[in-house]
Each structure stands twice: as C-alpha cells, then as structure tokens.
N, C-alpha and C positions, 0 to 999 in steps of 0.2 A: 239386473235384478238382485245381484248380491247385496248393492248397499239400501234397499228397502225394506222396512219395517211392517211386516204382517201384521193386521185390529189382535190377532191374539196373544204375539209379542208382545208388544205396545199394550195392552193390558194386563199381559204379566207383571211386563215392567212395571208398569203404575202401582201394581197391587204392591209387590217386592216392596219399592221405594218409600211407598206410606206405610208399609207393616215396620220397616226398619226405622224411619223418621219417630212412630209411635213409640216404638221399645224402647229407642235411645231417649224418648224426653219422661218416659216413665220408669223402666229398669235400667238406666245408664250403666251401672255394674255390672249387669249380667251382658255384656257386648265386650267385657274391658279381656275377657280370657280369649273368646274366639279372635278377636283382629289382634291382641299381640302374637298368635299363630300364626295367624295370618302373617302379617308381617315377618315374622321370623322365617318361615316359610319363601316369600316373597323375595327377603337380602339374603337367603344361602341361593335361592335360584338364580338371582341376579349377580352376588358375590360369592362365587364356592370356595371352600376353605383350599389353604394353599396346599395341605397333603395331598387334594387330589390334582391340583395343576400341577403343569411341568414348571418346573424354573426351566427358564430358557431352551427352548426346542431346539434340539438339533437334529439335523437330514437322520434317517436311516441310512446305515451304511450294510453296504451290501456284506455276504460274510468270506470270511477266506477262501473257502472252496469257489466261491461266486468270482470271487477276484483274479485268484489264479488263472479261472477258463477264461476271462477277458481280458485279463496281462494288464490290470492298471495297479494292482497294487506292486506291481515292480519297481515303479517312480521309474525306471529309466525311458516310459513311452511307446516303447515297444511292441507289438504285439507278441502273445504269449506265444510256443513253437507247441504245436497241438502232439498229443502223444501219442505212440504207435500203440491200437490196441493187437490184444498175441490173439484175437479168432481172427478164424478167416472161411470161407464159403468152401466148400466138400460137394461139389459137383456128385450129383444122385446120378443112378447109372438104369434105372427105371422109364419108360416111355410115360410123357405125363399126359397126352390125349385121352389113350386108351383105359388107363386107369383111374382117370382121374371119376371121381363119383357126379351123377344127373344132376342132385341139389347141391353142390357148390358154385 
C-alpha cells in the first residue's frame, strides 16, 4: 500500500504542478530566488562543507586509565598485574537474623 497514490494526492499533485507550470511561463522571475534556495540548500545537504567533516577518521582510542586496566598500551602483550586494593571486609560481630528489619 505504500507505493499507491490516493484521488487526493494525485490531485494535489496535479493542482501543485499546473500552479507551478502557470507561474513559471507567466512570472519566470519570481521562481528564480526560491529554487536558487533551494538548490543551495540541496548541495550543502548533499555536500557539507569540509569544516564539519572529519579529514580522515580514525578509531577512538580508548584512554590511559582504560589502557592501563587492560595492559594493552604496554606493547609488551602482557596482561596488566591487577593491583592490591588496601580495604578489606571487618567481619560485624552482630546476629544478622534477629536484627535484621521485616521490610528488607
């Protein structure tokens, strides 16, 4: 059903095409400002100026801190030797059944 043309389309259409057919062989001038818009409009959509392209993409590279914890920016292939952190778990001296609260 997508590539079908509804009687009301298809009358838009027609209307469109002869309002625009009429203007251009009567006010040709008054057409010459909107389509160079247009157009201009048109080749920046299709060509964007190069300030906003990249010149030549390259990968993101991940950052130092990212590299480190997976040992590739070492070059030697390696994996990194993970580091000892200084906390460590203090065993509670508490009974956790009895105390523990209904709504948790």
């Amino acid at each position: 059903m997508r590539g079908k043309i509804t009687p009301l389309a298809a009358v838009l259409l027609t209307l469109a095409a002869i309002g625009l057919v009429a203007t251009l062989l009567k006010y040709p001038h008054e057409l010459i400002i909107p389509a160079v818009v247009f157009g201009i409009v048109f080749l920046l959509y299709k060509f964007p100026p190069g300030r906003f392209r990249r010149q030549g993409y390259r990968t993101p590279r991940p950052s130092a801190r990212d590299r480190r914890k997976t040992g590739s920016g070492s070059g030697s292939g390696s994996p990194a030797r993970r580091k000892t952190m200084p906390f460590r778990v203090i065993e509670g001296g508490r009974d956790d059944d009895e105390d523990r609260p209904r709504y948790h």
